[in-house]
KELUMLUM-49432 format. One record per residue (C-alpha): residue number from 1; x, y, z. Coordinates in steps of 0.25 Angstrom, whole numbers. Example, Ala and Ser with C-alpha at 12.3 -4.5 7.8 and 13.67 -1.06 7.14 Angstrom:
BEGIN
(pt 1,(49,-18,31));
(pt 2,(55,-4,29));
END
This chain:
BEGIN
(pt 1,(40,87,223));
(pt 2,(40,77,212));
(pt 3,(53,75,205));
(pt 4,(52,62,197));
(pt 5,(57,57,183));
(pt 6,(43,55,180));
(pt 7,(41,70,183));
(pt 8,(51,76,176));
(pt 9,(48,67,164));
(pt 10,(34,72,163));
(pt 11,(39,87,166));
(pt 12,(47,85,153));
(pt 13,(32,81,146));
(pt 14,(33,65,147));
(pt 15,(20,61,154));
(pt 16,(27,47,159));
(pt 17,(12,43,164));
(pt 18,(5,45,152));
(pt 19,(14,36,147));
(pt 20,(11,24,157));
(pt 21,(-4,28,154));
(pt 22,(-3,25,140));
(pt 23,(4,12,142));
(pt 24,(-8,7,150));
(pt 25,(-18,14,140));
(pt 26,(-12,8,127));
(pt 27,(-10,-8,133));
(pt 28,(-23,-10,129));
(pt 29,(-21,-9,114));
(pt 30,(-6,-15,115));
(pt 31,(-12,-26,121));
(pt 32,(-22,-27,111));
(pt 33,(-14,-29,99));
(pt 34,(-4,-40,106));
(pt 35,(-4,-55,97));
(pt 36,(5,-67,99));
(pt 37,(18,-64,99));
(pt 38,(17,-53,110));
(pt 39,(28,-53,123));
(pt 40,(27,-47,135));
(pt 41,(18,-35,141));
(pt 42,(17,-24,136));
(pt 43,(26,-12,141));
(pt 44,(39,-19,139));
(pt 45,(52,-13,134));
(pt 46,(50,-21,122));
(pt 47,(39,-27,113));
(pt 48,(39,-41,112));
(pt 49,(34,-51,102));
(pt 50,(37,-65,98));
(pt 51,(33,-67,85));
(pt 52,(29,-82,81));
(pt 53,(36,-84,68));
(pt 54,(36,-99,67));
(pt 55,(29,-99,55));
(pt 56,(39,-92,49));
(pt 57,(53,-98,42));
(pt 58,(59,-85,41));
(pt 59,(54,-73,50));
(pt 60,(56,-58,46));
(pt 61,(52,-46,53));
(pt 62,(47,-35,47));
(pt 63,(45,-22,54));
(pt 64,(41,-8,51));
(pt 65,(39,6,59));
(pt 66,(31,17,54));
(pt 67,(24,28,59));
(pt 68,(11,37,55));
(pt 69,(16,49,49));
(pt 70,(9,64,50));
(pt 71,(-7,55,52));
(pt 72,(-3,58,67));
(pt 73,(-8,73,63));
(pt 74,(-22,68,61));
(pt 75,(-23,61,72));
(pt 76,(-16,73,82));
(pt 77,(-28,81,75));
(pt 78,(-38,70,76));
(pt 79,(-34,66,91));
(pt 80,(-36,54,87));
(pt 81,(-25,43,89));
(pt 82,(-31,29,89));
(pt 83,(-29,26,74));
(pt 84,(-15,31,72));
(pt 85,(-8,19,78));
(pt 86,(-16,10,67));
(pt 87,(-8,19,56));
(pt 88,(6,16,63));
(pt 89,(2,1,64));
(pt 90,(-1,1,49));
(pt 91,(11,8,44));
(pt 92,(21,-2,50));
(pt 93,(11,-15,48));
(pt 94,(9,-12,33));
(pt 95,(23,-11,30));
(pt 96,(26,-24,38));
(pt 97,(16,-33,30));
(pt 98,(21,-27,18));
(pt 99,(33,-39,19));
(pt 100,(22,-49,25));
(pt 101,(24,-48,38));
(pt 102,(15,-50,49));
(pt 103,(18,-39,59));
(pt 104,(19,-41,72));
(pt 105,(19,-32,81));
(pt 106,(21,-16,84));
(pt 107,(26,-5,91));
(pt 108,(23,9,91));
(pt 109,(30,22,96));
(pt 110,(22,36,100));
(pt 111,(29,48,101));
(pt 112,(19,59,107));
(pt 113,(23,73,112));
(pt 114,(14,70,125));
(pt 115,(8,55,129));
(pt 116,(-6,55,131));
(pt 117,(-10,41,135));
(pt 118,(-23,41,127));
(pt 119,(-20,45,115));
(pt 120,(-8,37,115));
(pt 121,(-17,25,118));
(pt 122,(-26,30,107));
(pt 123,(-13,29,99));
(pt 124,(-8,16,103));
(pt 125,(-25,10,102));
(pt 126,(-22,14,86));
(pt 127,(-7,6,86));
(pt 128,(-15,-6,93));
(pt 129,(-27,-8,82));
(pt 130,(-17,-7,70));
(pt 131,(-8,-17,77));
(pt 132,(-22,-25,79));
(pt 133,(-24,-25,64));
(pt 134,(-12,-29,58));
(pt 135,(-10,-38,70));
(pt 136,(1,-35,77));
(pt 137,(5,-32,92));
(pt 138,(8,-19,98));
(pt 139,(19,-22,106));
(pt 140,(25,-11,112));
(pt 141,(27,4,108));
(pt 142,(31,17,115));
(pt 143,(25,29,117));
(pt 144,(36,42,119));
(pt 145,(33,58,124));
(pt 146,(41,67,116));
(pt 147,(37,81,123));
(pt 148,(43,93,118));
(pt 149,(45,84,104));
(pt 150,(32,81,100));
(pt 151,(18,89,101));
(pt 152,(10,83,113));
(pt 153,(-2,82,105));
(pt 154,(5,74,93));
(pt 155,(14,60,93));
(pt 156,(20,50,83));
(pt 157,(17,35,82));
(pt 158,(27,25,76));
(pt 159,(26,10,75));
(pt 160,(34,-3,74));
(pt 161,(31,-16,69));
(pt 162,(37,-30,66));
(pt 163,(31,-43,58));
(pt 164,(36,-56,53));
(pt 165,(36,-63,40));
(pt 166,(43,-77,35));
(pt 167,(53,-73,26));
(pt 168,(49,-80,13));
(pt 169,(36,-71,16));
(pt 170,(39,-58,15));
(pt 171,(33,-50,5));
(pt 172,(45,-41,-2));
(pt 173,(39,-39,-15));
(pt 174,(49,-47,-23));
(pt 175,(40,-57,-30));
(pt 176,(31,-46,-35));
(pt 177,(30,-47,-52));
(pt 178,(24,-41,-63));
(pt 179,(9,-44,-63));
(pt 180,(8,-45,-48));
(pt 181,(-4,-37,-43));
(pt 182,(-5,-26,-34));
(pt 183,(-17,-26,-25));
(pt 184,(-20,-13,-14));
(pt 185,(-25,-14,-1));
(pt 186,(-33,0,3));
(pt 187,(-30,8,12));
(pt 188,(-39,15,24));
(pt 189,(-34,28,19));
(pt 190,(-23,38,20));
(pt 191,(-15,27,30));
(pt 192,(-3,34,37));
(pt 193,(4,41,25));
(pt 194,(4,54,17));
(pt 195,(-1,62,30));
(pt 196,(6,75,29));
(pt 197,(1,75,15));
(pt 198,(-11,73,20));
(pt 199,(-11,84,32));
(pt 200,(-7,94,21));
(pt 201,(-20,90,11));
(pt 202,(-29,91,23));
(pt 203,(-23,104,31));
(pt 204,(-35,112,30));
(pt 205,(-45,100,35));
(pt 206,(-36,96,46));
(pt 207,(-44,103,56));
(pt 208,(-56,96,49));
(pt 209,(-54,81,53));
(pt 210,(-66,79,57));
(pt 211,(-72,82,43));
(pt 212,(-80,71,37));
(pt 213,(-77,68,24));
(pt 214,(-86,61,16));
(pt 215,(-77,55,6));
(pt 216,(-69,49,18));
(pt 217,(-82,44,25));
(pt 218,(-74,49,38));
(pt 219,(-69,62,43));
(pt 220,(-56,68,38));
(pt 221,(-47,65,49));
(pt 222,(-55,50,50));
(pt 223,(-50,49,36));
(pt 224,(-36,54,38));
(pt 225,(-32,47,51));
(pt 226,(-38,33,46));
(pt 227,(-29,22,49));
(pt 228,(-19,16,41));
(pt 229,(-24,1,38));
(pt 230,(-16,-10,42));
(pt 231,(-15,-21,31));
(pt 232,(-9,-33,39));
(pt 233,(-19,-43,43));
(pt 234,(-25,-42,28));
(pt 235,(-11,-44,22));
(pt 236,(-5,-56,31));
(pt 237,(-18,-62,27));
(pt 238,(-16,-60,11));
(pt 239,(-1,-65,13));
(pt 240,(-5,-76,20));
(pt 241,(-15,-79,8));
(pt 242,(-7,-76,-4));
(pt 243,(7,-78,1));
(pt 244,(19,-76,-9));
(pt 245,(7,-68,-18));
(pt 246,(7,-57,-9));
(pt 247,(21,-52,-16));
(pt 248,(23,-38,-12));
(pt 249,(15,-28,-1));
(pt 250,(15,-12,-1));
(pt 251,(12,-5,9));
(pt 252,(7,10,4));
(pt 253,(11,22,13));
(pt 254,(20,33,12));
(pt 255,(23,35,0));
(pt 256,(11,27,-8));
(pt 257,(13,20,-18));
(pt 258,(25,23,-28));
(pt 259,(33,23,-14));
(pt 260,(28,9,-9));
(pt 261,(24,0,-18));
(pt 262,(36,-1,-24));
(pt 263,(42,-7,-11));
(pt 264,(34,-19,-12));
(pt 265,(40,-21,-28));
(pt 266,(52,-28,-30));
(pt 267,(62,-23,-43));
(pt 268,(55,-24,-57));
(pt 269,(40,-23,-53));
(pt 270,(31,-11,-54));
(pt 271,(19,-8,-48));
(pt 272,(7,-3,-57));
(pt 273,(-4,2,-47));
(pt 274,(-17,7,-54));
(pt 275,(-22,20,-47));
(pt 276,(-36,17,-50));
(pt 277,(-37,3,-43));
(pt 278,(-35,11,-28));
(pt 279,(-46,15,-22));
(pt 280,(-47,28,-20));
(pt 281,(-50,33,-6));
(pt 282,(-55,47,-4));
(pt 283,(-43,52,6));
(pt 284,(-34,52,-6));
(pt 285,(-42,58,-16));
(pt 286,(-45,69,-6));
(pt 287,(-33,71,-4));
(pt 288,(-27,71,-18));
(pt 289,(-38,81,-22));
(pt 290,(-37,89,-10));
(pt 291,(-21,87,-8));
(pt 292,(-21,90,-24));
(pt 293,(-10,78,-23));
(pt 294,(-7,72,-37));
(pt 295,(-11,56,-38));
(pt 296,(4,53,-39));
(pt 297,(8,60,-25));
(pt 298,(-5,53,-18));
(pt 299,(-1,39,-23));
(pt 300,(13,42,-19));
(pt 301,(8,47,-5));
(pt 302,(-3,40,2));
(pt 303,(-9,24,-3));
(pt 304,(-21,31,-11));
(pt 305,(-28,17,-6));
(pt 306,(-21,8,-3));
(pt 307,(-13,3,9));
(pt 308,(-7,-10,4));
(pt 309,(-3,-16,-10));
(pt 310,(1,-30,-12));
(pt 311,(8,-35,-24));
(pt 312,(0,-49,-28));
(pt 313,(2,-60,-37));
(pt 314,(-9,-58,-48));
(pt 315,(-15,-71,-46));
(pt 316,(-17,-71,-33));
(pt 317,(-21,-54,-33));
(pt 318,(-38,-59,-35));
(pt 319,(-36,-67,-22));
(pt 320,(-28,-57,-14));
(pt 321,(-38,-46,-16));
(pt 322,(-49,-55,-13));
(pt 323,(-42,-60,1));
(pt 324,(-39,-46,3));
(pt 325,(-54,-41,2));
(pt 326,(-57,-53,12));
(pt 327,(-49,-47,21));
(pt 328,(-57,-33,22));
(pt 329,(-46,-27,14));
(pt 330,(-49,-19,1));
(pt 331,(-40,-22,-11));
(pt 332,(-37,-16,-25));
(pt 333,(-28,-22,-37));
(pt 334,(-21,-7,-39));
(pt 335,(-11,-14,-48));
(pt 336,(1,-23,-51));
(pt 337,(16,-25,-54));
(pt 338,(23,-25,-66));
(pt 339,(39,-25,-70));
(pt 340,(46,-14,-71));
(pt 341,(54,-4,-63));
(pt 342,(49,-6,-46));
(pt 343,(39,6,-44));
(pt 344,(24,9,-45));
(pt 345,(17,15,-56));
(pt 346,(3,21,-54));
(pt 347,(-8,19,-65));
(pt 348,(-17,30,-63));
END
């Protein structure tokens, strides 16, 4: 008769072996993501990194935590889990370059009902390419079962990041002034925000993911799990360029943009943003039309186009855009700032 903690454990529905099976699935990708600064194996209590900040007078860290919201419904009715990771990358590696920092590493948390090694392998394969592309280590994480909480077939996924800048080069948004230029960055879609407006627009296609769609190019659920793009290596590069030109940086998710463009303005500065300079991708004007969602509550809602705006000195904003088109990035002049009361206007 067997009677051991393991036992009982896995009688109250934690499988402990799936989780050491996970472990030696995911090294792989963990392993793949590892730059200098890295300590220690994996597997420790804690992740450790030594950050080289000799070029800096003043190092301040910078750190942000985010999650993916209600996307993880297309991806339980997908059964695909291999891009959702780049999603929770994104949402904490966008925000952390909005200061100027370089972020450094990452960790992430799964909470699953029931742990099944390959799809949390095929989870943690997705956290692993976005730390890739925005160049940063993922250095520990944890994985937790939550029978009798959670849903076997469903989880959550959360991540952590933390980067350095020099103190005299943060970007706060402070220097920005009237006549400054505002230039976009698009998007790759949707991102990670707006997804229960979304489930709702699309209820009745939801068993129809697999639906191309011409306008999209892609199948619905192709188009509705894409992931969120990761603007890191394209902006270090622009600030390293440009320097104190660079003035403020937006990053555009919940809330679009009345809600966060305005955290990049400092007191007395407007933002003027001319609806017809964003490109217009067909996921938001299928939704709008099928959603019947006035123009107002969409750009209030999702980034319409745009994942990333930056506040620019005027006569640097030619050379910007040019850089920035170098780079493999695709940017728009939506707009600029003016004086008056701190805020946005949309010029339709």
């Amino acid at each position: 008769m067997q009677d051991s903690k393991s036992d009982s454990y896995a009688k109250a529905g934690v499988d402990v072996t799936a989780g050491y099976e996970s472990v030696e699935l995911i090294k792989p990708h963990i392993k793949s993501t590892f730059r200098p600064g890295v300590l220690g194996a994996f597997g420790g209590f804690g992740g450790m990194f030594e950050p080289n900040l000799s070029n800096m007078k003043r190092p301040v860290a910078v750190s942000g935590t985010d999650g993916v919201g209600t996307k993880l419904k297309l991806s339980f009715l997908m059964n695909k889990h291999d891009t959702i990771g780049i999603d929770c990358v994104a949402m904490c590696v966008n925000d952390i370059i909005c200061s100027g920092a370089e972020p450094l590493f990452f960790l992430d948390y799964i909470a699953t009902g029931k742990n099944k090694p390959e799809r949390t392998a095929a989870i943690v394969s997705g956290v692993a390419e976005g730390c890739r592309q925005a160049g940063c280590a993922l250095i520990g994480g944890e994985t937790a079962e939550h029978p009798g909480m959670m849903p076997e077939d469903e989880y959550d996924i959360a991540g952590f990041s933390v980067g350095f800048v020099d103190y005299d080069d943060i970007i706060d948004g402070k220097t920005i002034s009237s006549g400054d230029v505002i230039i976009g960055i698009e998007s790759s879609g949707l991102h990670s925000n707006g997804f229960s407006l979304v489930r709702k627009v699309f209820a009745e296609q939801l068993n129809k993911l697999d639906a191309h769609i011409p306008e999209f190019g892609c199948t619905l659920g192709e188009e509705l799990l894409r992931p969120t793009r990761i603007y890191v290596k394209p902006l270090l590069n622009i600030i390293k360029q440009f320097g104190k030109d660079i003035k403020g940086i937006s990053n555009i998710t919940g809330g679009g943009y009345n809600e966060n463009i305005p955290r990049m303005l400092p007191e007395g500065i407007r933002a003027r943003i001319e609806v017809s300079k964003i490109p217009e991708k067909p996921i938001f004007k299928m939704l709008a039309q099928k959603g019947n969602i006035p123009a107002k509550d969409m750009y209030n809602t999702f980034n319409m186009g745009i994942g990333i705006v930056l506040a620019v000195s005027e006569s640097k904003s030619d050379s910007v855009m040019d850089s920035l088109r170098k780079l493999g990035e695709t940017p728009h002049i939506i707009g600029h700032c003016l004086s008056g009361e701190k805020g946005v206007d949309l010029l339709w």
